[in-house]
C-alpha positions in Angstrom: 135.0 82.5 146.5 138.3 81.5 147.0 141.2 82.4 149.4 144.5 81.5 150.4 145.3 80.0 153.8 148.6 80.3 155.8 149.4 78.3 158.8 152.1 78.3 161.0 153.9 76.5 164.3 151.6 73.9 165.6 148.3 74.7 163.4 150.8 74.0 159.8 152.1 70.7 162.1 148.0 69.6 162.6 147.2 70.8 158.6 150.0 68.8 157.5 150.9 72.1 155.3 151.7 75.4 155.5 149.6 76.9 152.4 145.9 76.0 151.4 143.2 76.8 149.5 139.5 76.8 150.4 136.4 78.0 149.0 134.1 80.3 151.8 130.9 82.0 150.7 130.4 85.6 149.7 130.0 87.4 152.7 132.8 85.8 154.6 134.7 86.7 157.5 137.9 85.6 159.0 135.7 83.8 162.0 134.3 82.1 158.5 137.2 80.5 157.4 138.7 79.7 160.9 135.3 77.8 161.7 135.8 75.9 158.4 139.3 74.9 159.6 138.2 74.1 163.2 135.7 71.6 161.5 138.0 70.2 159.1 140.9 69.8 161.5 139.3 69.9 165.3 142.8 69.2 166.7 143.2 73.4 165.4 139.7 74.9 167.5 141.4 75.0 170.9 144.2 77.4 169.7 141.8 79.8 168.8 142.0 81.6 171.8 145.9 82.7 171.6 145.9 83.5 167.6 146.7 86.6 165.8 145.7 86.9 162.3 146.7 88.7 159.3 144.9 90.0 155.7 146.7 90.1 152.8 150.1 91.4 154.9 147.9 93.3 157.3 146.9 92.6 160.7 143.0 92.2 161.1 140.1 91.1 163.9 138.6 88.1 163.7 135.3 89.8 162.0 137.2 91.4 159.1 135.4 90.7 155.9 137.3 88.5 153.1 137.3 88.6 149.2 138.4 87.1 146.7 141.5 85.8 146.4 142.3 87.2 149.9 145.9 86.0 151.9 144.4 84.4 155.6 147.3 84.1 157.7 146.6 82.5 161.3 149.4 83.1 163.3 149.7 81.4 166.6 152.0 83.0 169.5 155.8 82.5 169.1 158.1 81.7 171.9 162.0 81.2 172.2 164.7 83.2 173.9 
């Protein structure tokens, strides 16, 4: 099945883009797809650790079943003043 991928900060600068697609199997989580993108980009796996994530619009844990068609967004901590 298909979903769509988000990325932001330092994880969109180590994708080399913001917005992707990717195919996960039936029965995927969020861990699912963040695996997938740890092994396609290994540069992403150590921020892991300090990312929130979101489901179509709506905050989610890392075990939160996908569907298809489903909005991933990884969203790594934000600093500034």
């Amino acid at each position: 099945m298909q979903i769509a991928i988000r990325l932001f900060a330092r994880l969109r600068d180590i994708a080399g883009a913001a917005d992707l697609v990717r195919d996960v199997p039936e029965g995927a989580t969020v861990e699912t797809a963040w695996q997938a993108l740890a092994i396609e980009f290994p540069a992403m796996a150590p921020h892991r650790a300090a990312l929130s994530v979101a489901v179509n619009a709506e905050y989610a844990r890392f075990t939160r079943g996908l569907a298809e068609r489903d909005e991933v967004v990884f969203l790594p901590p934000v600093s500034g003043g």
